[in-house]
C-alpha positions in Angstrom: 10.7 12.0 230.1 8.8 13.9 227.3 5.3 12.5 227.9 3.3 12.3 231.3 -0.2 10.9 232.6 -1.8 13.8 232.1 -0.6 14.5 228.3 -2.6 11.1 228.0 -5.7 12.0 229.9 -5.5 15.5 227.9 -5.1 13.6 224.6 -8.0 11.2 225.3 -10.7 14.0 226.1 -9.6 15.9 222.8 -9.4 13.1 220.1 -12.3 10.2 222.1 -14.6 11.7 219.7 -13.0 11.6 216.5 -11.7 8.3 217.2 -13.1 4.5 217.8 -13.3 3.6 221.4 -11.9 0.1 220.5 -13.6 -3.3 222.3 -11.5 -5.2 224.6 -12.8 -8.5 224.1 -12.1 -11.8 226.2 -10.3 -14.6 224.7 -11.6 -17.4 226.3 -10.3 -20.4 224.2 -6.9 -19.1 223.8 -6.7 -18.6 227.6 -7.8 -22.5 228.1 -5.3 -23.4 225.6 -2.5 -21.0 227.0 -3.3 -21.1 230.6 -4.1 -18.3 231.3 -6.6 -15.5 231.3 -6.3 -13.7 228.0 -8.4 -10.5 226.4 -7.4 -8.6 223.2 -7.5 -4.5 222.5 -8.9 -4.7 219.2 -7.4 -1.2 217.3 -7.5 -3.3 214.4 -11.3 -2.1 214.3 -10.6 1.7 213.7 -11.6 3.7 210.9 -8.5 3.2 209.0 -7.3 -0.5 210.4 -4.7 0.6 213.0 -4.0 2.7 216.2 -2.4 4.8 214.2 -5.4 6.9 214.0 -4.8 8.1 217.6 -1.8 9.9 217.1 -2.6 11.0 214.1 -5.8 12.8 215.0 -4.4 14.7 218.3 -0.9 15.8 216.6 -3.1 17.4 213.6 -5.8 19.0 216.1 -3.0 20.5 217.8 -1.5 21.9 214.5 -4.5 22.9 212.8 -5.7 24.7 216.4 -1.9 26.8 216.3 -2.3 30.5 216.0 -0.4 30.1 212.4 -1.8 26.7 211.5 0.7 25.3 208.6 -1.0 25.2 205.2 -1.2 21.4 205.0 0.7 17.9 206.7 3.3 15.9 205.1 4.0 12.1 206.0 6.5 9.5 205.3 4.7 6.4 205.1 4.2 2.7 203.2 1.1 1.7 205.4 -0.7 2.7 208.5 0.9 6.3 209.6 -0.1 7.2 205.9 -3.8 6.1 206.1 -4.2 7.9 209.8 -2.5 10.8 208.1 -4.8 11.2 205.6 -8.2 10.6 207.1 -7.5 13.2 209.9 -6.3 15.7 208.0 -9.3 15.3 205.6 -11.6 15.3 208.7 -9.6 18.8 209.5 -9.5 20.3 205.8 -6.0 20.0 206.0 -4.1 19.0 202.5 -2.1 16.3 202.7 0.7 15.1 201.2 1.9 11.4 201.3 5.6 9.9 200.9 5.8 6.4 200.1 8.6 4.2 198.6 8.3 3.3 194.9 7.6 -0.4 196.0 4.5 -0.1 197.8 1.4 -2.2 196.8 -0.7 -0.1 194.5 -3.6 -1.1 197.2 -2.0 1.0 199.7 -1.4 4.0 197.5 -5.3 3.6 196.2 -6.1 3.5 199.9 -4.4 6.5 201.3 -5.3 8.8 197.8 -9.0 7.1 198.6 -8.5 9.3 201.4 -8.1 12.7 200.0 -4.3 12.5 200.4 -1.8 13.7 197.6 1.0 10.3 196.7 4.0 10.9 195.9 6.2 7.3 195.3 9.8 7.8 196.6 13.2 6.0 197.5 13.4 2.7 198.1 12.4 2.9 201.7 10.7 4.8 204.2 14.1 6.8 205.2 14.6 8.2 201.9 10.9 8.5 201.7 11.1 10.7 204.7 14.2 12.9 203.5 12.3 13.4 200.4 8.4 14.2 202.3 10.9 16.8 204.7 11.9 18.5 201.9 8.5 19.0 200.3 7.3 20.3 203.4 9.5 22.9 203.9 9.2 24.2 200.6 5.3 24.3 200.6 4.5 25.5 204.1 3.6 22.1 205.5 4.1 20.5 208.9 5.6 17.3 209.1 3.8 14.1 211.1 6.5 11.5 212.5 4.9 8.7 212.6 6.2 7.9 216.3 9.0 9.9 217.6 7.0 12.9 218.8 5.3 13.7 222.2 2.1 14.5 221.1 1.7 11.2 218.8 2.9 9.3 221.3 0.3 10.6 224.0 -2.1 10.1 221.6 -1.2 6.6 220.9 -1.3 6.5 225.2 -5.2 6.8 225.2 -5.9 2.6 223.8 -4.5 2.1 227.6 -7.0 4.2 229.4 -10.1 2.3 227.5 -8.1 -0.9 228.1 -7.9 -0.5 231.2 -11.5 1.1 232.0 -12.4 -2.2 230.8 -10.0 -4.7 232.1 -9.1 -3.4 235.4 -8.2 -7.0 236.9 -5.1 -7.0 234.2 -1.5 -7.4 234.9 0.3 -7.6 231.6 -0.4 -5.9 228.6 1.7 -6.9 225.3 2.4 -4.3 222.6 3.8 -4.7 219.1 7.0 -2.1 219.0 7.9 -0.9 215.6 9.2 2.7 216.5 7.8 2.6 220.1 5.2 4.7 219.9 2.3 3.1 221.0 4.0 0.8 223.5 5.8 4.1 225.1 2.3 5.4 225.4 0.3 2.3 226.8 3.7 2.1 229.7 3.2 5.8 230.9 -0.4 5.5 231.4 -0.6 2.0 232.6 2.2 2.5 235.2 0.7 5.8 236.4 -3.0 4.1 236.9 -1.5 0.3 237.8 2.0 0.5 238.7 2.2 -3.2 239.4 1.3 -3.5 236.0 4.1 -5.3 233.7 4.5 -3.9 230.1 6.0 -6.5 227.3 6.9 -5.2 224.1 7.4 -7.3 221.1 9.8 -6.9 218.0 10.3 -9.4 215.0 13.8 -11.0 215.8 14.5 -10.3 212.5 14.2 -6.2 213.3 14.6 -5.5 217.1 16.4 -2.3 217.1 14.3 -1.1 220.2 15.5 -4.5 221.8 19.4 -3.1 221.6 18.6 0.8 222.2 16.8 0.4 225.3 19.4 -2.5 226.3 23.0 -0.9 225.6 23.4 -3.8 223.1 25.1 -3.6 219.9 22.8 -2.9 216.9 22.3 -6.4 215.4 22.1 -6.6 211.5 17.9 -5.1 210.8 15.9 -6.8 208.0 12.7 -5.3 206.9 11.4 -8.0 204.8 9.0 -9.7 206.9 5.6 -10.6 207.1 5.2 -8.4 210.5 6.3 -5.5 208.2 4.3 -2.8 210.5 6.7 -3.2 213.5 10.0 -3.4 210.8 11.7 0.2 212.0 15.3 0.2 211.6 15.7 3.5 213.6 13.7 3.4 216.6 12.5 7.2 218.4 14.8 8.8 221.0 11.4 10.0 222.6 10.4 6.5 223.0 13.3 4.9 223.7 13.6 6.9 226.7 10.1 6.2 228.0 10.1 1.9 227.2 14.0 2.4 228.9 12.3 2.9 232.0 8.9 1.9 231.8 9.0 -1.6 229.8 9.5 -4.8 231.9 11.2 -6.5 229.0 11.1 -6.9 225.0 9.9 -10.1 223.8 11.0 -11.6 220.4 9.4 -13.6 217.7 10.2 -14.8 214.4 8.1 -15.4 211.3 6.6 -18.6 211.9 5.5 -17.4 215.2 3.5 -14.7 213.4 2.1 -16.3 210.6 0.7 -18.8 213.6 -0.6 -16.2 215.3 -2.1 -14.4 212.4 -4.3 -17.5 211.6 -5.1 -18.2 215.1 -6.9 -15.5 215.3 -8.8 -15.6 212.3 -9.8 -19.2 213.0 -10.4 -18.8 216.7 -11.0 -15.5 217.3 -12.9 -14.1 213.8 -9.9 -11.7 214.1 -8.2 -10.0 211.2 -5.1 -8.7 212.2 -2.1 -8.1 209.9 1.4 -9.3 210.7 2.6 -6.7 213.3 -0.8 -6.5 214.9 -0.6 -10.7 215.9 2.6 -10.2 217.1 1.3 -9.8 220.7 -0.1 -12.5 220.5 2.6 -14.6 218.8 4.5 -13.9 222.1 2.4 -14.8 223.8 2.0 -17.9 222.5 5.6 -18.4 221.7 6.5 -17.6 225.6 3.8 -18.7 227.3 5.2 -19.9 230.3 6.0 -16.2 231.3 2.2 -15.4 231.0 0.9 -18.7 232.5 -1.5 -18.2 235.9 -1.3 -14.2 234.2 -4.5 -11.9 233.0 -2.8 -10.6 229.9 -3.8 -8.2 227.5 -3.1 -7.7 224.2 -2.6 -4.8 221.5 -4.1 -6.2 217.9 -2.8 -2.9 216.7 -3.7 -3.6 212.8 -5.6 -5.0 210.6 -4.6 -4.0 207.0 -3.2 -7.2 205.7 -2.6 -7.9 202.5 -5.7 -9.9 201.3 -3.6 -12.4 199.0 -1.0 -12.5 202.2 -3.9 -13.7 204.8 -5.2 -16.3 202.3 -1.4 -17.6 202.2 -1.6 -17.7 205.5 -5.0 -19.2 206.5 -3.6 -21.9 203.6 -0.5 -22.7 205.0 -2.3 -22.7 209.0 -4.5 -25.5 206.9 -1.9 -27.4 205.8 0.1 -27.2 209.2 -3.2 -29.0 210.9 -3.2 -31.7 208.2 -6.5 -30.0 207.4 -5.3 -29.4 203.8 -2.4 -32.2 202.3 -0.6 -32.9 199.7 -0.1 -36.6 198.8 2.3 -37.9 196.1 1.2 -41.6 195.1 3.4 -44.0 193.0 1.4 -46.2 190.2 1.7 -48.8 187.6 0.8 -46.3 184.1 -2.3 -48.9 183.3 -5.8 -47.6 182.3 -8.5 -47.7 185.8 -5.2 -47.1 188.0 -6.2 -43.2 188.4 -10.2 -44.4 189.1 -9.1 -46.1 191.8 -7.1 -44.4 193.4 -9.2 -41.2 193.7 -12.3 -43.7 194.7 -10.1 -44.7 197.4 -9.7 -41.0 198.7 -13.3 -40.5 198.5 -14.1 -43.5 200.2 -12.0 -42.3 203.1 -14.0 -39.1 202.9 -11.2 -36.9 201.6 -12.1 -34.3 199.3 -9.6 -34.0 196.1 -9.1 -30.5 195.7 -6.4 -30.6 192.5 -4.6 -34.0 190.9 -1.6 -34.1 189.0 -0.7 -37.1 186.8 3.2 -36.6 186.2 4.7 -39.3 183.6 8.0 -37.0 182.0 9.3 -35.4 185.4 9.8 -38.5 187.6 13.0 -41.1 188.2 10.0 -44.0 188.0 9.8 -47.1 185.5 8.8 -45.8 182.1 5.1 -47.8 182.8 4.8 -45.9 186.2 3.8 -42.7 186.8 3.4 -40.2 189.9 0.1 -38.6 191.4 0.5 -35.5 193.1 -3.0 -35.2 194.9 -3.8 -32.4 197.1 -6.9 -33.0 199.4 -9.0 -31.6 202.1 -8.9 -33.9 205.2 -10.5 -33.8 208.8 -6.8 -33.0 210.0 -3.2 -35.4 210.2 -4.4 -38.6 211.7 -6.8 -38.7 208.6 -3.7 -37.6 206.6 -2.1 -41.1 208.1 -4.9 -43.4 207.4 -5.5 -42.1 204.2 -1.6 -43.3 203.7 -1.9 -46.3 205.6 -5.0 -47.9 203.4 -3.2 -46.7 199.9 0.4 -48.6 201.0 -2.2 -51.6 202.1 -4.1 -51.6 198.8 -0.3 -51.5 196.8 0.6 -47.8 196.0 3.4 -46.7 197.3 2.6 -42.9 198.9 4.1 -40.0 201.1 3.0 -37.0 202.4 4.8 -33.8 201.2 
């Protein structure tokens, strides 16, 4: 194994002032609700929205303290690794040179240029991004910064479980998000040298879970990238790391989509936590397997925050509508004048709040003198959603929820 406790405790007194020591803060609702007693490691809360920024920061002091320091760093990345990248090697006066597919969001390029970073846009995915950002490299003198499979970025990654655990020494699971493996491969060598009773979960997307299969001996199950926990997406998990979660790692949890979004705007609502996709997945499992963590003190990794802010309003919207907080009604009526009146008097009266109305005569199989209301409404959650129903049906108009 590449990576020991005392690369970790190395790494931790070289980078702890260059980086956020990041809160571990108690969950107490959530651990009502899941039964058990539940605190969250909130990376999402360094300087450039990830944990990302550990790595990043000890794998360029290292190179920028070599005897021939390279003239600048190169990166392969469409999110996080980029943005830790960049910020270190500004803090350095490194130049740095970024790699990202041609379909990244413009607000991640602005982001990681914001940062004193040269973009280039390449390939349609990080892979061929990464051919392409090894080849600039070599022709230009630079070094170039895996995002996980690498020693030093993973012991750098390691140092989140010595605060963690500074601060929640009563804790006997800890749940990490595993894209490439980095930062759970780091958390399981420190963790099992301070606690070795400790258990270490790590959690894939079931939709991308090629850590799930490499550290299992299964066969490599068909990867797909396009998911909303995007961050832990890596179709070609480290050798490095695979060896270290091979032996340290209790088990790999899965989750699906659903599972995220959930826990995405649980944590937002509950919590007044921002986390992006791959940094709720933790939680997601936990949630999603929570009889494995009842009677348990679990922690978990929010490892990001850098979601999309039209994805987290989709999100929070869709949580709303899942609690019946936000519904959409479609009401049948006779096409009379005072018909519409009273039927948004009667919404009032139940103390809905219309939000938008549609009145659809063309695009309906009803009579040629009826028409259709879509109404979408803010409610005090489902059972309001039913007696809202309930008194139209009553007063004659025929209504569903959709």
């Amino acid at each position: 194994m590449q990576v020991h406790a005392h690369d970790i405790a190395a790494a931790h007194a070289a980078i702890a002032r260059h980086v956020q020591r990041t809160p571990t803060i108690a969950a107490p609702r959530l651990s009502e609700q899941l039964g058990c007693t539940l605190s969250l490691k909130l990376e999402n809360l360094q300087a450039t929205g990830s944990f990302k920024d550990r790595g990043s920061c000890l794998k360029l002091q290292r190179l920028a303290q070599q005897p021939d320091p390279p003239k600048g760093v190169a990166a392969a990345s469409a999110g996080n690794h980029a943005q830790g990248v960049a910020y270190h090697a500004r803090r350095l006066g490194l130049p740095a040179l970024i790699v990202m597919p041609l379909t990244t969001p413009f607000s991640k390029v602005e982001r990681t240029e914001a940062l004193g970073a040269e973009v280039v846009l390449h390939g349609e995915s990080v892979a061929e991004s990464t051919v392409h950002a090894k080849g600039l490299a070599a022709s230009r003198g630079f070094a170039f910064v895996h995002p996980y499979d690498d020693p030093v970025v993973v012991a750098g990654q390691g140092t989140a479980a010595i605060e963690l655990l500074e601060d929640r020494p009563s804790v006997d699971t800890i749940v990490v998000p595993v894209g490439g493996g980095g930062l759970c491969a780091g958390i399981a060598v420190w963790a099992k040298h301070a606690k070795p009773t400790v258990r270490i979960l790590g959690v894939q997307i079931a939709a991308c879970a090629p850590m799930l299969a490499t550290v299992k001996g299964r066969p490599m199950p068909p990867l797909h990238t396009h998911t909303i926990a995007d961050g832990i997406a890596v179709k070609t998990p480290g050798v490095v790391t695979a060896e270290i979660l091979a032996k340290l790692a209790d088990d790999i949890l899965l989750v699906d989509e659903v599972d995220v979004e959930n826990a995405v705007q649980v944590l937002a609502a509950q919590q007044k936590v921002i986390a992006e996709g791959a940094g709720a997945a933790g939680l997601a499992a936990v949630i999603r397997h929570a009889d494995a963590f009842r009677g348990r003190d679990v922690a978990v990794l929010v490892c990001g925050g850098n979601i999309d802010r039209r994805l987290l309003a989709t999100v929070l919207l869709r949580g709303l509508k899942r609690d019946g907080k936000v519904a959409k009604l479609r009401i049948a009526i006779n096409d009379v004048p005072g018909v519409l009146a009273r039927v948004t008097q009667m919404i009032g009266a139940a103390g809905a709040d219309i939000i938008d109305i549609e009145h659809q005569r063309l695009f309906t199989g009803l009579a040629p003198r009826q028409a259709e209301l879509d109404v979408v409404m803010e409610t005090r959650g489902t059972a309001h959603v039913e007696q809202i129903l309930a008194s139209l049906r009553t007063a004659g108009f025929p209504a569903q929820s959709l």
